[in-house]
N, C-alpha and C positions, 0 to 999 in steps of 0.2 A: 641804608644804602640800597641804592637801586640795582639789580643785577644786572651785568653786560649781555648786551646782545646783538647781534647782526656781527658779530668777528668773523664768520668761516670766509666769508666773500673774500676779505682783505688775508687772510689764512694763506688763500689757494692763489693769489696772485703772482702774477711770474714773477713781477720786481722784489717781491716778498722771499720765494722760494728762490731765484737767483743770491738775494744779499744774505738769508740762510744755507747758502752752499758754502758764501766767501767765508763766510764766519765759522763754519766748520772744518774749514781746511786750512785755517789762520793758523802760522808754524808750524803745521801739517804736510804742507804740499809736497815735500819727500817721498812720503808714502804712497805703496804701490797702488793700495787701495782706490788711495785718492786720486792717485793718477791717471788711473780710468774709467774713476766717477769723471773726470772731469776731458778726456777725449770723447766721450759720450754726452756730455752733457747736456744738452737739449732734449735727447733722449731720455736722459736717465729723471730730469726733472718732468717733465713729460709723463714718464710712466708715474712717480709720485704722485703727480697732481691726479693723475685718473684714479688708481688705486685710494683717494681718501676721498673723490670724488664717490663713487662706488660704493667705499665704504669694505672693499676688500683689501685697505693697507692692514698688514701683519707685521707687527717686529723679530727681527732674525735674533739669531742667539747671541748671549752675550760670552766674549772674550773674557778671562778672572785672573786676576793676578793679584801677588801683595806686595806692598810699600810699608814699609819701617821709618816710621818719624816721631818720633818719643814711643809711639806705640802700634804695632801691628793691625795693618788696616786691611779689607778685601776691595778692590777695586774692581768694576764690572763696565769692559767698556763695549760698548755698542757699534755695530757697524756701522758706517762711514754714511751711507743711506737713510739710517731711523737715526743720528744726530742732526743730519740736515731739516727733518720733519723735525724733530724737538726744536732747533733754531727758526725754522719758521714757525711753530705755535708760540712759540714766548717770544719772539719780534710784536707779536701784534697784541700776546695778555699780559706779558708783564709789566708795561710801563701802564696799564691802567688797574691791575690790581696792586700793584705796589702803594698808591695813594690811601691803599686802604690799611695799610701796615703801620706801627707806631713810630715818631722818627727816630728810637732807641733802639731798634732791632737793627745790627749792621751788619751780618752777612751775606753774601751775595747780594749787594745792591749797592745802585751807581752812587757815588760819593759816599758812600759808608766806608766797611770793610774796616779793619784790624787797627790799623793807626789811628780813624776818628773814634774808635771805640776807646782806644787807650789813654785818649788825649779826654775824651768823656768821663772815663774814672778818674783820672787824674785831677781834673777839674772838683771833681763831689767830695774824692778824698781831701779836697782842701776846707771841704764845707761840713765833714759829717766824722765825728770817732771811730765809727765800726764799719765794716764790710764784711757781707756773707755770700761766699761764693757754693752756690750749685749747679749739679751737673747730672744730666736727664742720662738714666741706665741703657744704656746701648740704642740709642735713640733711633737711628736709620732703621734697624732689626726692628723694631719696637711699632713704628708707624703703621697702623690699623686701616685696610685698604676701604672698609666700609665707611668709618668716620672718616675717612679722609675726602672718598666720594661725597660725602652730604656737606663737610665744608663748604667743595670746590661748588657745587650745586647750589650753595647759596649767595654765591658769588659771579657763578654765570648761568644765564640764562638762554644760551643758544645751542641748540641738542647736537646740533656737528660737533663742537669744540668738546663739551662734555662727551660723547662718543671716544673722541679721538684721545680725553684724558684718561677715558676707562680703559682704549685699547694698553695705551703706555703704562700704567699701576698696574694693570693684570698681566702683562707681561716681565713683571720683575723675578726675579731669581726666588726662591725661596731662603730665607737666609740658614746658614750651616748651621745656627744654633740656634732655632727661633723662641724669640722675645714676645712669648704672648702674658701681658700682665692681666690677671682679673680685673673685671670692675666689681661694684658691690653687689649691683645684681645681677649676677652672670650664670648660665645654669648649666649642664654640661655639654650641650648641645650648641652653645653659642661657642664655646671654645671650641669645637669641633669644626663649625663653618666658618671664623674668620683667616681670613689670606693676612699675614702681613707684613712689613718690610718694605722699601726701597732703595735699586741698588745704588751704593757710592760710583761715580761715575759718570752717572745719568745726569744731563743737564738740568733737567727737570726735576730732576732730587733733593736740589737745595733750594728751589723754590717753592716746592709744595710742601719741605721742612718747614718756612716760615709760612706755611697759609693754615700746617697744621695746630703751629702754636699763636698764631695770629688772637683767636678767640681768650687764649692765657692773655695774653699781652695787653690786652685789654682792660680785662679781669684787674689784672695786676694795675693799669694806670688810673680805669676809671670805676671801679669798688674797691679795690684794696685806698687807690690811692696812694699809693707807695709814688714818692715824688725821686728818689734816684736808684733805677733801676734801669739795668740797659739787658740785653740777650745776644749775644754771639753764635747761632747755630742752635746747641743743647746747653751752652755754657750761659748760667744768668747769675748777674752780681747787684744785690740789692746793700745798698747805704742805709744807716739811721742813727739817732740820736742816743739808742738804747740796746744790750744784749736781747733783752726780752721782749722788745718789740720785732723786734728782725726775725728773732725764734716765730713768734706769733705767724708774721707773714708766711715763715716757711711753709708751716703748719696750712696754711690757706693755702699756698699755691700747691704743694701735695693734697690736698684731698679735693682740689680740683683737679689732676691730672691721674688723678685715680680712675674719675670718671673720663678721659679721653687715652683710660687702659696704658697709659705709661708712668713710668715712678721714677723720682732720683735715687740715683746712686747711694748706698747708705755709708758708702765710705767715703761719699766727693760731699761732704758740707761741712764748710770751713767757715769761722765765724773767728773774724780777728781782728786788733784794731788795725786803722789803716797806716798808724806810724810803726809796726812790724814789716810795711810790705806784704803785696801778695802778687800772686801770679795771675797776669792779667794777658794770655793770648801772646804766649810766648815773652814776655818783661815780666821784670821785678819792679814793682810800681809802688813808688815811696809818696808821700805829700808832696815833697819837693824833688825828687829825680827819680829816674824811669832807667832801668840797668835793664841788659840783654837778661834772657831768662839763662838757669842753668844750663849748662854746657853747650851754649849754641857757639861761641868761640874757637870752643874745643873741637864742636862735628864740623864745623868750616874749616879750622886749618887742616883737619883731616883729609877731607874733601880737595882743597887745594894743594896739598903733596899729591892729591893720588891725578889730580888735571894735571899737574906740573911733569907728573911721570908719562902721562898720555900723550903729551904734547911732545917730548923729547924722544919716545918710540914710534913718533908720526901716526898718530894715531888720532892726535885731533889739532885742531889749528887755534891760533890765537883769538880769529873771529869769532870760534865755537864756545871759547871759554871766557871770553868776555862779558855776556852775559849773566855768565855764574857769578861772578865777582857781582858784578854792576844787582846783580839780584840781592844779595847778601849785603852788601854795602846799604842798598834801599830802606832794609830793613833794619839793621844794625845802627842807622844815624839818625832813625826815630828816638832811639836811645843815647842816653848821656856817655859815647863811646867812644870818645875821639881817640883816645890813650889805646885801646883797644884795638882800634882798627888797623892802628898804626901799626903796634907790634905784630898781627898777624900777617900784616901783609909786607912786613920787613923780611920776615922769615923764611918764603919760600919764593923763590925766584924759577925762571922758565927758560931751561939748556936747552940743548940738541947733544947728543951723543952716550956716552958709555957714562958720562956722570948724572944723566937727566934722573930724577924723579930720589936719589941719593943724596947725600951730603959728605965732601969731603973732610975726611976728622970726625966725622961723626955727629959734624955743629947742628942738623938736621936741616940745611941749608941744602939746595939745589943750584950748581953753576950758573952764574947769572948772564946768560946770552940776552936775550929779550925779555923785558916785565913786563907784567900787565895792570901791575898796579896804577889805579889812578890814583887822582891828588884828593887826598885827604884834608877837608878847613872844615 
């Protein structure tokens, strides 16, 4: 591969750094923040451009919060200013280094994503007995800011861009538990100087996640040769003919991720046939049909009594929560659900008044003024 070069010009472009403003304020423009990113705007994109011209752009602190979604996550978001500079670097590197990724890695990238992944296993399950699903130990923590530098380094070749990559990695958060894994030959002095970690959050996070297992991925298609094998983020599920071939693999792909200082999970490798079902990115994924995973039915109609209570205390509008629905349905008719969808959205209906968000008798039904249910085929 030849390494890119000449990106910063097209970078620092107004049409560039305008269509990185739109994109960072996409179902954002609420926000107060954004509000006067955006009466400023000439201004404010103006001052960007000079500051990376310069080479004096700094990223401000990050905001931290948690999200609970099967599991307790940190979330680190970034002012409204260093997202717009991230959407303008990856307008202009990611649709050229993506070419260099294997077509099996479907996170964060165009036409991929969760559904062609599952439709992917689905497919191999109908060709292969076994599936071995592993999962990288706290991977974002884990990302080693030095090797992650000589990656991106060997992938571009124009010292602005690389500049502008080093300012955003060395400005991450330090993580609250950090995940520094040896490699074999590490001495104590090496674990004393690496930084590492990138925050969840960061636009950039989930793209320099695949560029740092990019070289695995390889590994795995073209020396292993492992012909069904896909990666989801940290999550990778390899197909085979045999128990102890798939072990074998494993075996390979760990002590190559030794040496890029991260390990899997010892409690996430599962090796099972594929007529069991496994959990594939939220589905239960059989040879012949694909079920919602555990209790995603369960946290929806949860979710949907507590919108239904929102909407009856005027709290939010039908437009606001149509989306929620319309999101959850997207995902839910990927799967063999029809029976399923029906009955949760039978269940709670959308009042106004003293009975909203309750059910009369206790049937856990809410008064039916307005529904939002769509038609379910």
């Amino acid at each position: 591969m030849i390494p890119l070069k000449a990106i910063w010009p097209p970078v620092l472009d107004w049409q560039n750094l305008l269509l990185a403003y739109r994109k960072a304020r996409r179902g954002k423009s609420n926000q107060r923040e954004i509000q006067q990113f955006g009466f400023n705007l000439e201004y404010e994109l103006s001052d960007i451009r000079e500051q990376l011209q310069l080479k004096t752009y700094r990223p401000g602190g990050f905001r931290q919060f948690q999200v609970q979604d099967r599991k307790v996550r940190l979330i680190s978001a970034a002012p409204f200013r260093d997202r717009v500079v991230q959407h303008a670097l990856m307008n202009r590197v990611e649709p050229e280094l993506d070419r260099q990724f294997i077509a099996d890695s479907y996170a964060s990238r165009k036409n991929k994503g969760v559904h062609a992944a599952v439709r992917q296993y689905r497919e191999w399950a109908n060709r292969y007995p076994y599936a071995l699903k592993i999962d990288i130990s706290r991977y974002f923590d884990s990302i080693d800011h030095r090797i992650l530098k000589q990656k991106i380094a060997r992938l571009i070749a124009d010292p602005d861009v690389l500049w502008l990559f080093d300012v955003i990695i060395d400005s991450s958060p330090w993580p609250q538990r950090p995940a520094v894994v040896n490699a074999p030959d590490d001495t104590l002095l090496d674990l004393m100087e690496r930084n590492v970690g990138l925050p969840l959050g960061n636009l950039t996070s989930q793209f320099l996640g695949n560029v740092y297992l990019n070289d695995l991925d390889h590994t795995v298609k073209e020396v292993l040769q492992i012909p069904a094998y896909l990666r989801y983020v940290d999550d990778m599920i390899l197909l085979g003919d045999s128990k102890s071939q798939l072990w074998q693999w494993c075996a390979a792909i760990e002590q190559f991720l030794a040496q890029e200082r991260i390990g899997i999970h010892p409690r996430k490798k599962m090796l099972v046939p594929v007529s069991c079902g496994l959990d594939v990115l939220g589905y239960r994924v059989f040879p012949q049909v694909t079920r919602l995973g555990r209790g995603s039915g369960y946290r929806f109609r949860r979710k949907l009594k507590h919108l239904a209570k929102a909407y009856g205390e005027h709290r939010m509008t039908l437009a606001e929560i149509k989306p929620h629905v319309a999101g959850w349905l997207g995902h839910a008719r990927q799967a063999d659900s029809k029976g399923l969808c029906k009955a949760i959205l039978g269940q709670v209906y959308f009042g106004k008044g003293d009975t909203a968000g309750r059910s009369p008798g206790g049937s856990g039904r809410v008064v039916e003024q307005q529904s939002t249910k769509p038609a379910v085929g």
